[in-house]
N, C-alpha and C positions, 0 to 999 in steps of 0.2 A: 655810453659804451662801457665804462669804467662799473656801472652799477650792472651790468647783463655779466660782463666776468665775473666778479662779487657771486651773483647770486648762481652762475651755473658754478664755481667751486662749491658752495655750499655745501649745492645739492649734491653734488659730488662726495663729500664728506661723509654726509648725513647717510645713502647710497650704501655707502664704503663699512659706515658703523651699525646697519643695521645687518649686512650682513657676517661682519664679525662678530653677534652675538650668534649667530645660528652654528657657524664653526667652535669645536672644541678648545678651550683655552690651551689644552697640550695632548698630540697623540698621546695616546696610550703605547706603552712600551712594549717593546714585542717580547713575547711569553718565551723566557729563557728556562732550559730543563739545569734543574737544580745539579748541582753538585755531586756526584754520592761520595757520603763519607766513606773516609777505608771501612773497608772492609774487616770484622776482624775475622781471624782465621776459625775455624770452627776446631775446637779443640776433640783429637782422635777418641772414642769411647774406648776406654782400654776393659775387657771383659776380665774380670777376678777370674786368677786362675779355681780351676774347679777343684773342689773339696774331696779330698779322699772319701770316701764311702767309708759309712761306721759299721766296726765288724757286725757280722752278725752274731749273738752274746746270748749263751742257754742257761739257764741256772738249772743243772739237774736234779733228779729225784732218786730219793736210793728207798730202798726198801730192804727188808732182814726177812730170812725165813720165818713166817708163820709156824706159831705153838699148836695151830689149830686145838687148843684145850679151853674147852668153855669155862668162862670165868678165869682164865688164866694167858689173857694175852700177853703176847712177847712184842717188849719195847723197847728200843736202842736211846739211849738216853747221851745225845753227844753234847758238846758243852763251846764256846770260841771265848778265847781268853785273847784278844784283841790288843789292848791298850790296857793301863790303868793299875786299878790294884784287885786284888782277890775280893771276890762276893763271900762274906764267909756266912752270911743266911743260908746260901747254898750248901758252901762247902762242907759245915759244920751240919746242916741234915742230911749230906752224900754220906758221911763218916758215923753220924750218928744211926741213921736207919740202916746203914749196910747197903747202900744201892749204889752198883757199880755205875759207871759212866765212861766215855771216850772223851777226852779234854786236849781241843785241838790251840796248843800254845804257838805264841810268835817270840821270836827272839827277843822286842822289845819287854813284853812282860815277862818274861823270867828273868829279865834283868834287874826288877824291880819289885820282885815278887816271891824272893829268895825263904819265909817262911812256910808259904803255900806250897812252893816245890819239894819242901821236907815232909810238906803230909800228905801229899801225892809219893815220893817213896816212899814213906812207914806204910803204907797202902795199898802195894801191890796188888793184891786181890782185888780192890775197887776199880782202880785206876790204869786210863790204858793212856799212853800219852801220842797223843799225835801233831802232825807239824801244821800249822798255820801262817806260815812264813816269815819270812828276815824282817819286815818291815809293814806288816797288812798293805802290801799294794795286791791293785785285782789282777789276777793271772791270766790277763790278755794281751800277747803278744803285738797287738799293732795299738796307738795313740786312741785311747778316748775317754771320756770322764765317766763314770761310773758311779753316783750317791755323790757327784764332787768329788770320787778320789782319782786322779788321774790313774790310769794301767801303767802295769811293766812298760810296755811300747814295742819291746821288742824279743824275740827268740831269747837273746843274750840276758835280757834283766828277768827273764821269765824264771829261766833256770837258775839265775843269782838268787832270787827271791824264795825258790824251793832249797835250792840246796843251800844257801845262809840260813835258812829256820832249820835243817834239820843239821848241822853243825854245831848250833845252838845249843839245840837240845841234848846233845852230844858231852859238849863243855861243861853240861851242868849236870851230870849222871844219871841223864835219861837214855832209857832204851834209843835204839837206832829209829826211825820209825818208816809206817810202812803205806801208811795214810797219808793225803796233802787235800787240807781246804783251802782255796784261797780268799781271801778278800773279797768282802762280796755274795761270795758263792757263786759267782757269774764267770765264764768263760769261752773265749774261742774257740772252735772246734781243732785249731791246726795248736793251739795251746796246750788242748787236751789230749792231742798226741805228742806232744814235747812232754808232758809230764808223763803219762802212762809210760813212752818208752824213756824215762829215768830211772820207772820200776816201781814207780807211786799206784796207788789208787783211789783215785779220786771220792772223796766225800761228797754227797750232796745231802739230802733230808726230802719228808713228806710229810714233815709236821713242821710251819717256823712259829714256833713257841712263843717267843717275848716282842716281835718284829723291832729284832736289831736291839733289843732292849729299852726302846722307845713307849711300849704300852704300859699301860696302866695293871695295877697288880689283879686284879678282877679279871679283866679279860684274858690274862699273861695266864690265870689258873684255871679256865675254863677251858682254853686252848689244849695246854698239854695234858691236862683230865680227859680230853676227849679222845688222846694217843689209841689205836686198836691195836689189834695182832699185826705185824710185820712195818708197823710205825719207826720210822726215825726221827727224831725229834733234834730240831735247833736251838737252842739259847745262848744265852752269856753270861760267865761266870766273871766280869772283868766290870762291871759297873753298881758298886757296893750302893753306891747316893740314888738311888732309878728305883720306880717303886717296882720294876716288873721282877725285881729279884726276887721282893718276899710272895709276889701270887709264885714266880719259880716256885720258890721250898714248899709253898702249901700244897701243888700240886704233884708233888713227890709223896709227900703224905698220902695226898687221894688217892692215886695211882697202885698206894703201896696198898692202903687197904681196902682195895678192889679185886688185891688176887693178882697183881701185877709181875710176869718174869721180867727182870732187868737183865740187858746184855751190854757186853763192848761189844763196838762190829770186828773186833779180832774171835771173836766165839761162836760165830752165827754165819752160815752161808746169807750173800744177798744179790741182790740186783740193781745196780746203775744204771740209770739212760747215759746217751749220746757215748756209746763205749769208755763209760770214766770206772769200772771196774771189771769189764773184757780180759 
């Protein structure tokens, strides 16, 4: 009896362990949805405020009445005395050949320049002197860079900037003047009515002779050799060390023995775009 119990546990066991291998040693655990991390806040796109609009900026053109005489064109020979010191390559063949010019000063160089403005008066006849302003800023009324030089900015430094140059010129016993280039040569159109109603007239050109004083003496004299009848021409008498001074002088040479008439634009009717002489 003792051996039938026995053996029916066994089986019992045996039974019991064969079906514990067919079941999983441990459920699987039920699929829990993750956490989510904070959140972080999505940070607001803040839009740059919007950029003034850059003026719109003319560099005008002037022009002088035509000689209409063959062989004998009529050329406005204007000069910007900027910064620095006196070109005297130039100045010394303006004096020496007799050929008039308009030499548009800034308050800074005739500060500095106190020789040169003695041979500009002993000189009258040559020489017309005109204003170029308190400090070469460009004579644009509203903020922008111009060659890198920042403008006036606004109405108020527009007019500081004409009437300091012509002050200037004043303090050092030069005529009043009647002319204004600014800086550049570039301007606003609402600029160019602040200046004209000062009672200026605005300078431009239709020949820029030496660009800015940066060229080379070769091209600087092929340039203004090329001047015709009713030409005004731009250069710089204010950068002695720049080769474009000495093509300047040779080109004054050439011009001359071409049969060239020299004028100031105080001598000669002419015409300006964008109403800078209206």
């Amino acid at each position: 009896m003792n051996r039938i119990l026995l053996a029916s546990a066994f089986l019992l066991v045996s039974i019991s362990a064969a079906f514990a291998d067919e079941i999983p040693s441990a459920l699987p655990a039920p699929a829990v949805s993750p956490v989510p991390a904070a959140v972080s806040p999505v940070p607001a796109v803040i839009s740059p405020a919007p950029k003034a609009p850059a003026p719109k900026l003319v560099e005008p053109r002037l022009h002088i009445a035509r000689s209409n005489i063959a062989g004998h064109a009529r050329v406005a020979l204007t000069f910007d005395a900027c910064m620095g010191q006196a070109d005297e390559r130039i100045l010394s063949t303006l004096v020496r050949e007799r050929i008039p010019a308009t030499i548009f000063v800034t308050a800074r160089w005739l500060k500095r320049n106190p020789a040169a403005v003695a041979v500009f008066l002993q000189n009258p006849d040559l020489f017309e002197l005109e204003n170029h302003g308190q400090n070469h800023i460009p004579a644009v009324d509203t903020p922008a860079l111009i060659y890198g030089i920042a403008s006036a900015g606004s109405p108020q430094a527009v007019r500081q900037e004409v009437e300091g140059g012509a002050a200037a010129m004043v303090a050092a016993g030069l005529p009043a003047p009647h002319w204004f280039r600014g800086s550049t040569a570039k301007y606003d159109f609402s600029a160019i009515g602040e200046i004209r109603a000062m009672g200026y007239r605005i300078a431009g050109y239709s020949v820029n002779g030496d660009g800015g004083s940066l060229l080379g003496a070769g091209i600087t004299e092929k340039r203004i050799a090329s001047a015709k009848d009713g030409d005004v021409v731009i250069s710089h008498i204010n950068q002695p060390t720049h080769a474009a001074g000495e093509g300047v002088a040779k080109a004054l040479v050439d011009l001359k023995a071409k049969g060239t008439q020299f004028v100031r634009l105080g001598d000669v009717e002419d015409t300006g775009d964008d109403k800078t002489t209206e």
